[in-house]
N, C-alpha and C positions, 0 to 999 in steps of 0.2 A: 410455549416456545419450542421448535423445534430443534433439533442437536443432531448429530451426526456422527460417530465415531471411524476410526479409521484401528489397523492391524498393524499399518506403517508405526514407528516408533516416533515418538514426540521428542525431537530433538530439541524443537525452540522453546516448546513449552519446560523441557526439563534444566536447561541452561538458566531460563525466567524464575523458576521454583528455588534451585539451589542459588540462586542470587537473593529472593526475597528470606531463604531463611537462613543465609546466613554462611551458605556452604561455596561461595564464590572463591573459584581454586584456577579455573583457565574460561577460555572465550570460546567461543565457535567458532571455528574452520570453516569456510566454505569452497569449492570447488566448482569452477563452473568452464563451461564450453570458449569462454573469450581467455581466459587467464585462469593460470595453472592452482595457485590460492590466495584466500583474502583472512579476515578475519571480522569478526562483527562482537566488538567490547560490550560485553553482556553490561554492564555499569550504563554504555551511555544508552542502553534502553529504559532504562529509570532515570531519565532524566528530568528535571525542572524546566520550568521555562525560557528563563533565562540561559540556560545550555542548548536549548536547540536554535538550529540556522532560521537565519530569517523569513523564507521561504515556510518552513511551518508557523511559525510565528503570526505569519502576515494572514496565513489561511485561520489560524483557532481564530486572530482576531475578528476575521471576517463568517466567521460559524453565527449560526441564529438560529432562533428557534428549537424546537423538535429536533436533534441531531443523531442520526448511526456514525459510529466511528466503525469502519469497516479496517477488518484488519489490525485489532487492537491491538496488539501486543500487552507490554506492561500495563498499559490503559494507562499512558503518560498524559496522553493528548484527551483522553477523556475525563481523566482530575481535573486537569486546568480546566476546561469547559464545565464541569460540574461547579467547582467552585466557583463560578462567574454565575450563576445560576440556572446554565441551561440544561434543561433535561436532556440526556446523554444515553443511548445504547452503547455498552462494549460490544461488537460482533467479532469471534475471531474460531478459525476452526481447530485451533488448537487445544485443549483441554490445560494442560498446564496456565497455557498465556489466558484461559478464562481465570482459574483460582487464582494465578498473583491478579488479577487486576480488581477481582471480591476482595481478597486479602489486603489489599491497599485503600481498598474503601468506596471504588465504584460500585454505584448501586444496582446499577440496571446491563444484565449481561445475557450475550447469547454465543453456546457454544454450537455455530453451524458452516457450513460452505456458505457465501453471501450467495452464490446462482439458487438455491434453497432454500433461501429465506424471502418469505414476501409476509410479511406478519403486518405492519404496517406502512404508514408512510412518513413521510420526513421531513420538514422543512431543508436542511443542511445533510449531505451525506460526502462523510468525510474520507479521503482516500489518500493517507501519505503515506510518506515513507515508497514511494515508485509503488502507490497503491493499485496502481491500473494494472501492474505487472501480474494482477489476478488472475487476467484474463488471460494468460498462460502465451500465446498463440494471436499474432496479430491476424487472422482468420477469424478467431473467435471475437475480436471487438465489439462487431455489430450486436450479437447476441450478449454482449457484458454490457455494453452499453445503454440497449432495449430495457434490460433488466432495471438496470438503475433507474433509468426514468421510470418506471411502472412504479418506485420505491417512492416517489418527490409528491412533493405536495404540487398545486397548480404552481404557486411562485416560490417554490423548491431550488435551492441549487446545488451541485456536485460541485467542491472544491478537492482538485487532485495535484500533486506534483508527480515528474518524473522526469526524463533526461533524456536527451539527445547522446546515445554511443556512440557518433559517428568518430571522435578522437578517440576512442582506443583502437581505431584500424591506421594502417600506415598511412602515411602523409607521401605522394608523389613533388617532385619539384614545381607544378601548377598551380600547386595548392589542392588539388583535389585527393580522395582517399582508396586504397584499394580494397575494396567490399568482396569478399569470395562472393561468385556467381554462382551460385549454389541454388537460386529459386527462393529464398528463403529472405524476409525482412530481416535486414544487419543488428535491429533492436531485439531478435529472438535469446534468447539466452536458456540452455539446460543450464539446470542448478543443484548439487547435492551437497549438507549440510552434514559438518559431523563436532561429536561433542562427549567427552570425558568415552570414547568405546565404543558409542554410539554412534549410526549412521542412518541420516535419511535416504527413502525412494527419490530417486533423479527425479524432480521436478522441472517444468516450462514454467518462463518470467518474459516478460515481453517490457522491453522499454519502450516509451513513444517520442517519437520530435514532435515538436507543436503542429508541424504543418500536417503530418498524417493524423494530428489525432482530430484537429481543427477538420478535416477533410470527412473521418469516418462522425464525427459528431453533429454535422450539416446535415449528412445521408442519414444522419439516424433520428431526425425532428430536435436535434439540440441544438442551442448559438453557443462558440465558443470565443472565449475572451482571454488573451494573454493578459495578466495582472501583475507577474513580477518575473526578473529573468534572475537567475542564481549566479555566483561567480565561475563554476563549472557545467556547464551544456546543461542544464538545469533550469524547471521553471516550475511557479504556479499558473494553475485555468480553472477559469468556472465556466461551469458547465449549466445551461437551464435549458427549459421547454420554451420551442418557440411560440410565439405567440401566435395565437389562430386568427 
């Protein structure tokens, strides 16, 4: 399998570790380009199933087969499928978020960048938690997206969630919103991550609304299918290879 290391400091993987052993003291901070701070409750990353929104819920139940959870984190989402009895990859390029999810008892893991992983292929390839927001760069879709299918099996599918930001820009009296014209998709987000001293490299996160993602997934040989809408600008989609 291959792995990847990085120089940047593992912030999310270190927040994951001192939660599984024990040393859970504060959460992570995060800081991003839309709003000044947030925070990400290291607790509900180890959650059960039953705690998470429906929206993940709807996508593990719909998992089959051969499954990569891309972007594992804790490897919440990859217990519950483990225990259902599907064979499960954790992929995550964090080095921390690989040990707790060994730690916890997933069997099958890979510490890489998913753009650098083509090892095999997949029936299900799972993408939550705004897992498309890999793709750093609504620029780079085409090329994240290419990828993924090259991952699927022939009747393979990508089930992803992620959210329409257009409510967090103002609201004019029309109803319509004001998006700075800046050349740039409103769904771009810089993002930097800090925790107990620790701070990450500014990272790109890219939200999608359904209709851009529906738009780049058609150009890019996929059909895509709205399956559930969340109560906040939020949705599931599966994603397949069209038929030839």
């Amino acid at each position: 399998m291959q792995k990847t290391t990085s120089t940047m400091p593992d912030v999310f993987g270190k927040a994951l570790l001192d939660f599984q052993e024990g040393n859970y003291t504060e959460d992570i901070t995060t800081y991003s380009s839309l709003d000044e701070e947030d925070v990400i409750p290291v607790p509900y990353l180890f959650r059960d199933f039953k705690d998470m929104p429906k929206i993940e819920q709807k996508a593990l139940q719909m998992a089959r087969g051969k499954v990569l959870d891309i972007g594992c984190g804790a490897g919440s989402h990859s217990l519950y499928l483990q225990k259902k009895g599907l064979a499960v990859t954790a992929l995550d390029n964090s080095e921390g978020a690989i040990k707790v999810s060994k730690e916890r008892g997933v069997n099958s893991t890979v510490q890489c960048d998913i753009m650098e992983y083509s090892e095999e292929q997949f029936d299900t390839l799972l993408l939550l938690m705004n897992g498309i927001g890999l793709a750093g760069k609504l620029k780079n879709l085409t090329s994240f997206l290419t990828h993924l299918a090259s991952l699927l099996m022939p009747n393979g599918q990508i089930l992803l969630d992620s959210s329409d930001i257009i409510y967090m820009f103002e609201e004019d009296e029309d109803g319509g919103y004001w998006i700075p014209n800046d050349g740039n998709y409103y769904g771009e987000v810089e993002f930097t991550m800090a925790y107990k001293g620790l701070q990450s490299e500014p990272f790109d996160w890219v939200y999608v609304d359904y209709n851009t993602l529906q738009n780049a997934a058609f150009a890019n040989g996929l059909d895509c299918e709205l399956i559930v809408e969340g109560e906040h600008y939020d949705y599931l989609a599966i994603l397949t290879l069209k038929k030839q």
